[in-house]
C-alpha positions in Angstrom: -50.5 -24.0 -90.8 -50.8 -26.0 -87.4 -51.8 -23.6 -84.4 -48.6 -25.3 -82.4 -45.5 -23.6 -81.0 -42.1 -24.5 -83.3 -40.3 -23.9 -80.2 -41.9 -25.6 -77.4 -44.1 -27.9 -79.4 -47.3 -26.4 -77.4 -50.5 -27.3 -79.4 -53.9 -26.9 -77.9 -55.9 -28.2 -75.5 -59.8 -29.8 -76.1 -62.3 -30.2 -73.0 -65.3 -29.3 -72.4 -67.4 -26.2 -71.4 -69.9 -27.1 -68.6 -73.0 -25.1 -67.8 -75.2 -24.7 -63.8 -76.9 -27.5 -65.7 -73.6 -29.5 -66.7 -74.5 -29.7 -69.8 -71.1 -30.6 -71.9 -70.0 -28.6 -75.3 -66.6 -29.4 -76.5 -64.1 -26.2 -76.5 -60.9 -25.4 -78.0 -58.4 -23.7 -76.0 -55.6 -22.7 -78.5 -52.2 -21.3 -77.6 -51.6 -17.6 -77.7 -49.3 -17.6 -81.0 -46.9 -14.6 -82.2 -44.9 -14.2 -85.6 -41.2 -13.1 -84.4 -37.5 -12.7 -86.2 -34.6 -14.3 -84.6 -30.7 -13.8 -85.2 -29.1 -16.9 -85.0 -25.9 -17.2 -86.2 -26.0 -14.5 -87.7 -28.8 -15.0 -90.2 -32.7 -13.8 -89.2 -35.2 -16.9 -89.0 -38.7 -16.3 -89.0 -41.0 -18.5 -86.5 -44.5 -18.9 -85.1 -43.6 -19.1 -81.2 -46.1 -18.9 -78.1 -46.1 -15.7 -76.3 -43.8 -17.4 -73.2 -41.4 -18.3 -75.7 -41.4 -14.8 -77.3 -40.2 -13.0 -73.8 -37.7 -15.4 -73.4 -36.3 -15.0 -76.9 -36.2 -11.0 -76.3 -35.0 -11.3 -72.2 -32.0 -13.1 -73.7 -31.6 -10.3 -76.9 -31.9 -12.6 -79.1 -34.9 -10.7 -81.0 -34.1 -8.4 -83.9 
């Protein structure tokens, strides 16, 4: 399973860590990813959302 957002399409970001010395490591950042049900048109859907996504969904009551 990809670590991406079904709602959004947010994926992660690469860069780099740097140290005093600026030494470069590559880094991951990956997005903050919840399991939620959804009622949508009546039926429940199951996605893999970003936590941003996830407020929105249960500001607008759309979260079972």
């Amino acid at each position: 399973m990809s670590r991406k957002c079904e709602v959004s399409n947010k994926g992660p970001l690469k860069g780099n860590n740097r140290s005093k010395a600026l030494n470069a490591t590559k880094k991951t950042w990956n997005v903050n990813l919840k399991k939620i049900t959804i009622i949508e048109d009546g039926k429940e859907r199951k996605l893999k959302v970003s936590t941003k996504v996830a407020r929105t969904y249960k500001n607008k009551g759309k979260l079972k």
